[in-house]
ZADO-1210 file (C-alpha; in nm, 4 decimals, padded with zeros to 6 digits):
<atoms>
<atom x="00.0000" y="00.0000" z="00.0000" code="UNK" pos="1"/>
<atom x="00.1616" y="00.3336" z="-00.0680" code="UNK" pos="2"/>
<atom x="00.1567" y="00.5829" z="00.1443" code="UNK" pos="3"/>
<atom x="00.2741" y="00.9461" z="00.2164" code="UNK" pos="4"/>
<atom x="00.4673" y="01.1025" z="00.5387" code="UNK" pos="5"/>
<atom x="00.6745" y="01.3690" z="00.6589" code="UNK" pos="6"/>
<atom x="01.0248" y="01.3320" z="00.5465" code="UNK" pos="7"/>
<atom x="01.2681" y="01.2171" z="00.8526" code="UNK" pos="8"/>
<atom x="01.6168" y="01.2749" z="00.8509" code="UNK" pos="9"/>
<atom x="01.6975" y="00.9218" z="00.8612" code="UNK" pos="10"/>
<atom x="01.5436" y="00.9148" z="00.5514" code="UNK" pos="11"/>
<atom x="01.8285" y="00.9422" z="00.3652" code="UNK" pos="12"/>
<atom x="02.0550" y="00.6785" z="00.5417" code="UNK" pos="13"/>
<atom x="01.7735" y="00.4263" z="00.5318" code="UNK" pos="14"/>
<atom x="01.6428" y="00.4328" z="00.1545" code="UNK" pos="15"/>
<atom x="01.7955" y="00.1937" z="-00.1009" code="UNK" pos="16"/>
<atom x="01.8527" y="00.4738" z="-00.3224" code="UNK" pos="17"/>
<atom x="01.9392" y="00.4654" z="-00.6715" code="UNK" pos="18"/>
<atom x="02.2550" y="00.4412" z="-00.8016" code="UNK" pos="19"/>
<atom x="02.3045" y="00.7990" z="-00.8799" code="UNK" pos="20"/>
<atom x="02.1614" y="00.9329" z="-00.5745" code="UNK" pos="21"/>
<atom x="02.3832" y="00.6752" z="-00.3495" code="UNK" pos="22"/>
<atom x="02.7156" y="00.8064" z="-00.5356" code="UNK" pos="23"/>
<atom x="02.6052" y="01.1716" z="-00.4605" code="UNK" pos="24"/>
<atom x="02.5190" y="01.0595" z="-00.1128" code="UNK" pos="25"/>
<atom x="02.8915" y="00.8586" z="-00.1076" code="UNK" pos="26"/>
<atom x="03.0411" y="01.1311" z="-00.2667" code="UNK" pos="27"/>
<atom x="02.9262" y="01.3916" z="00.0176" code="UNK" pos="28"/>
<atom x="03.1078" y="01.2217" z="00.2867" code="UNK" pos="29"/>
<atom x="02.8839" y="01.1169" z="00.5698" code="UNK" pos="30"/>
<atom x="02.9357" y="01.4475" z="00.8127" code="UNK" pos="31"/>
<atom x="02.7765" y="01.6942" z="00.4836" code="UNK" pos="32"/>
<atom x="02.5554" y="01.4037" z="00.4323" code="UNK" pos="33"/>
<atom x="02.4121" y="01.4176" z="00.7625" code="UNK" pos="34"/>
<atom x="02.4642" y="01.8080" z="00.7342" code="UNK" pos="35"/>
<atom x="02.2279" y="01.7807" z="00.3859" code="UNK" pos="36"/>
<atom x="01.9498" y="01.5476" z="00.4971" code="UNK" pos="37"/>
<atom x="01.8957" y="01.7819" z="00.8332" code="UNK" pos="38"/>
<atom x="01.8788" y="02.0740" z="00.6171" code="UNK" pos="39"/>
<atom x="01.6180" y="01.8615" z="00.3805" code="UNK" pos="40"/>
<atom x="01.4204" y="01.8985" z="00.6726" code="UNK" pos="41"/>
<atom x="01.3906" y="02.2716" z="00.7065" code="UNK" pos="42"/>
<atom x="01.1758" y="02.2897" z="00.4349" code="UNK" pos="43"/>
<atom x="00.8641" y="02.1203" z="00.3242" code="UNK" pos="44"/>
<atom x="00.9048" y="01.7691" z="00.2268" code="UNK" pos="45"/>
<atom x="00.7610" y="01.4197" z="00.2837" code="UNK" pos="46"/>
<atom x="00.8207" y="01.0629" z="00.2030" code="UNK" pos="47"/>
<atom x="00.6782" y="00.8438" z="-00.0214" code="UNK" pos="48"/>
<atom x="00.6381" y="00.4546" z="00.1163" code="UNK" pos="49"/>
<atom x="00.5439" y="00.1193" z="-00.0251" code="UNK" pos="50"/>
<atom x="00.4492" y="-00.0757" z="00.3286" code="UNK" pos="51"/>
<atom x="00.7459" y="00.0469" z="00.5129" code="UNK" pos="52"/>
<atom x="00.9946" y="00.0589" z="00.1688" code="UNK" pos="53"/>
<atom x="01.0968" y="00.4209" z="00.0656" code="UNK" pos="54"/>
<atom x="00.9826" y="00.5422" z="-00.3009" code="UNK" pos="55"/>
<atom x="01.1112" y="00.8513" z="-00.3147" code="UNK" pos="56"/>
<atom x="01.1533" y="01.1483" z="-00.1291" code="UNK" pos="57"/>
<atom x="01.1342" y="01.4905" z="-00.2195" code="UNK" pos="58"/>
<atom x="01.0793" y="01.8617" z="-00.0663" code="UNK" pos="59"/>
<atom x="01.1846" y="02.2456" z="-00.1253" code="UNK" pos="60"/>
<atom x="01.4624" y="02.3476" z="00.0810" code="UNK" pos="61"/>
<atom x="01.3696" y="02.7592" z="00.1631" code="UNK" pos="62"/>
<atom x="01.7136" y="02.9757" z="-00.0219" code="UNK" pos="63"/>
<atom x="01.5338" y="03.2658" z="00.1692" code="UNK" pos="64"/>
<atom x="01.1868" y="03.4316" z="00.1610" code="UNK" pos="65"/>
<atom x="00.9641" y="03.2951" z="-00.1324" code="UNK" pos="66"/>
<atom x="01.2477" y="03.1238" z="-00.2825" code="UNK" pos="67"/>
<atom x="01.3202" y="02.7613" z="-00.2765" code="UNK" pos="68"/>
<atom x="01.5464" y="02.4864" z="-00.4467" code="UNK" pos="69"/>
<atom x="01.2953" y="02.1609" z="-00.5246" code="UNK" pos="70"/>
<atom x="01.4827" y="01.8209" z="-00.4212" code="UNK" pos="71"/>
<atom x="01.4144" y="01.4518" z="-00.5220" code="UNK" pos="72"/>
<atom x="01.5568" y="01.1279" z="-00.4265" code="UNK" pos="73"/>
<atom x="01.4510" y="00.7932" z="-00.5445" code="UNK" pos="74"/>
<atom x="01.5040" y="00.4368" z="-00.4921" code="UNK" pos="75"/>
<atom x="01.4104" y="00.1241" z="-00.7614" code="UNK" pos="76"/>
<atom x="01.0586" y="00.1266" z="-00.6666" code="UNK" pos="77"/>
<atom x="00.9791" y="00.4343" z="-00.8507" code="UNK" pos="78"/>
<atom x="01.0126" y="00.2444" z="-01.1107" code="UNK" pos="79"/>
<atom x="00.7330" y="00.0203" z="-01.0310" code="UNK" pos="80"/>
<atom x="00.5166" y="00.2800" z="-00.8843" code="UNK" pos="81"/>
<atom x="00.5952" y="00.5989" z="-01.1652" code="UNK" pos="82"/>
<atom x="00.2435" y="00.6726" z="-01.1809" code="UNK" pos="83"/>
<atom x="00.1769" y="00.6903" z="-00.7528" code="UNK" pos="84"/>
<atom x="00.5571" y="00.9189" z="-00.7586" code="UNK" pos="85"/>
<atom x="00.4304" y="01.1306" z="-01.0386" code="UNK" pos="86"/>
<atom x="00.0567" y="01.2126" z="-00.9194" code="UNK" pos="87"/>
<atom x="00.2258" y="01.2950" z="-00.5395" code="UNK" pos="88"/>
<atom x="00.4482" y="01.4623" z="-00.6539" code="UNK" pos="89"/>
<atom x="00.2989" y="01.6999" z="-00.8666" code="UNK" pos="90"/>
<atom x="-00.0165" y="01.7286" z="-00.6593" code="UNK" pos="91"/>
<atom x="00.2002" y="01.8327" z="-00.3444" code="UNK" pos="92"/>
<atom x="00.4470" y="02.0401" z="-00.5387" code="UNK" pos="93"/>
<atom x="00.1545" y="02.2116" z="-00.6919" code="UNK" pos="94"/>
<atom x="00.0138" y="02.3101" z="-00.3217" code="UNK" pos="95"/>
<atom x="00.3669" y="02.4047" z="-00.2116" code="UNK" pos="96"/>
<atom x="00.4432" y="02.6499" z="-00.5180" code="UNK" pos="97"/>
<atom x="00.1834" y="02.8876" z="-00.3769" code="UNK" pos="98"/>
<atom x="00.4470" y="02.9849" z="-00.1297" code="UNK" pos="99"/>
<atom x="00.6921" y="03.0696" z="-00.3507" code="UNK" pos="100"/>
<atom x="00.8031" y="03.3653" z="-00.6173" code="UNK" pos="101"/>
<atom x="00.9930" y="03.1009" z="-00.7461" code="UNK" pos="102"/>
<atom x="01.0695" y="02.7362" z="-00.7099" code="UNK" pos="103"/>
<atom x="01.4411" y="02.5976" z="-00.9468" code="UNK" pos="104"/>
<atom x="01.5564" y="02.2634" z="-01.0076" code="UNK" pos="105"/>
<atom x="01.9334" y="02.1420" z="-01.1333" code="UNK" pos="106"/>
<atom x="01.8622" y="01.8383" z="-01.3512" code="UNK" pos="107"/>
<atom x="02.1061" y="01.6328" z="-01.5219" code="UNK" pos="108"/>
<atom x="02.1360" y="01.7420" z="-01.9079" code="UNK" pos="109"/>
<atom x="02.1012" y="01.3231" z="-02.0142" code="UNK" pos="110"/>
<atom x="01.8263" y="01.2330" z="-01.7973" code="UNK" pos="111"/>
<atom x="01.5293" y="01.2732" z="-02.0115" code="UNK" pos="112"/>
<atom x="01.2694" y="01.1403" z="-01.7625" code="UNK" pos="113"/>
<atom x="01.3664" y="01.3943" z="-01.5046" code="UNK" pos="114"/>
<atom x="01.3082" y="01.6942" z="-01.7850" code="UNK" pos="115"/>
<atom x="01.0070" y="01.5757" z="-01.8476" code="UNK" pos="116"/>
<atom x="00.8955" y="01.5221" z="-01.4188" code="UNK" pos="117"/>
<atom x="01.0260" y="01.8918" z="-01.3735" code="UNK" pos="118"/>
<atom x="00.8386" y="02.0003" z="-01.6919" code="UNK" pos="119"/>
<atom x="00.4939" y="01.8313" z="-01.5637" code="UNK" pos="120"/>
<atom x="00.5687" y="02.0508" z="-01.2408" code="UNK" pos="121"/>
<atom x="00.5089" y="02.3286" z="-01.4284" code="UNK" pos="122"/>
<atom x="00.8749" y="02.4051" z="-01.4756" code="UNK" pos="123"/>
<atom x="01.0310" y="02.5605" z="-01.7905" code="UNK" pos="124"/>
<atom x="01.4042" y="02.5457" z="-01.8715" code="UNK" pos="125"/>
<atom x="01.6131" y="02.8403" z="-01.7940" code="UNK" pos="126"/>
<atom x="01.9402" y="02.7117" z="-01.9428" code="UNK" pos="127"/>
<atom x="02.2365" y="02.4645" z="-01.9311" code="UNK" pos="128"/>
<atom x="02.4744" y="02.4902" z="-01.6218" code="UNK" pos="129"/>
<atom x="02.8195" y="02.3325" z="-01.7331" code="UNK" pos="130"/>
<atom x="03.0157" y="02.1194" z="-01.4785" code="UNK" pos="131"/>
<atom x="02.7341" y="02.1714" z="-01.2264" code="UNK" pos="132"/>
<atom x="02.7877" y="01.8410" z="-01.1180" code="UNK" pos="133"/>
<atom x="02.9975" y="01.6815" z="-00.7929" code="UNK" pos="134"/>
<atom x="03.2051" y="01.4813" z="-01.1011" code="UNK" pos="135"/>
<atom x="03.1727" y="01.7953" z="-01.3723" code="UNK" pos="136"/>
<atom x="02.8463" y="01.7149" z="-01.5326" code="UNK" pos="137"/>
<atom x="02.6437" y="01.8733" z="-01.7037" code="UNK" pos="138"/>
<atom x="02.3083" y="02.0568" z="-01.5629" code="UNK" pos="139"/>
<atom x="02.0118" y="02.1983" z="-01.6887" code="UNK" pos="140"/>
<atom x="01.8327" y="02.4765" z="-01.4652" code="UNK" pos="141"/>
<atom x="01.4575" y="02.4495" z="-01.4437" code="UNK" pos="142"/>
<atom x="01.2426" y="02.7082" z="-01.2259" code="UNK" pos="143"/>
<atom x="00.8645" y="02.7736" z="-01.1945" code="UNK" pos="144"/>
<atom x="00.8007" y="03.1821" z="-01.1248" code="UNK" pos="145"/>
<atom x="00.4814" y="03.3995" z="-01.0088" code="UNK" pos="146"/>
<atom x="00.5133" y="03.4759" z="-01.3379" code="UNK" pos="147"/>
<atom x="00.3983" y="03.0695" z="-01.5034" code="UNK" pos="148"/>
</atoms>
């Protein structure tokens, strides 16, 4: 049964992530990891659960007044449950945008399926960021305004 609650720090240490999130996790060192997924939970976010499995979790972290940078992790079973990630997702990021002037995103220039999740927020591309990455990848910026 999926299910949705508040994201806990622990979160992020307890997920079988993917294998790109658990190299930027890896890559962090555990003290900024730690660091990260307590800062995760100054903003709004939640968790999304199959039983007691983590999907996927995801939030805003709050830059400063009406400004926020939008966050996603996810493990396998988003695969199997796209549909249940995407309809959360969107319906939660939709009632969370009302807070902000502005909302971005960095997603990675190669990963189409993440373009389109960010575009089906209601996101529009505001250009490529080279060497954005942790290993030098390449970025693409994506931001919802007041103004969409």
């Amino acid at each position: 049964m999926i299910r949705l609650r508040p994201y806990e720090a622990t979160d992020l240490f307890r997920a079988d992530w993917r294998e790109s999130d658990r190299n930027e996790i890896r890559a962090l060192g555990r003290e900024q990891a730690i660091a990260l997924s307590k800062f995760y939970e100054d903003g709004p976010c939640w968790t999304l659960l199959w039983d007691h499995q983590i999907i996927a979790c995801a939030g805003v972290i709050d830059i400063w007044d009406g400004f926020g940078e939008a966050w996603f992790r996810g493990t396998p079973l988003m695969y199997e449950h796209r549909k249940e990630v995407k309809e959360t997702t969107i319906r939660i990021f939709g009632a969370i945008k009302q807070n902000y002037r502005r909302i971005q995103t960095a997603v990675h220039e190669d990963w189409a399926t993440a373009i389109r999740f960010a575009e089906a927020c209601g996101m529009k591309s505001e250009g490529r960021m080279p060497f954005y990455g942790i290993k030098g990848e390449h970025y693409v910026r994506y931001a919802i305004t007041d103004e969409e």
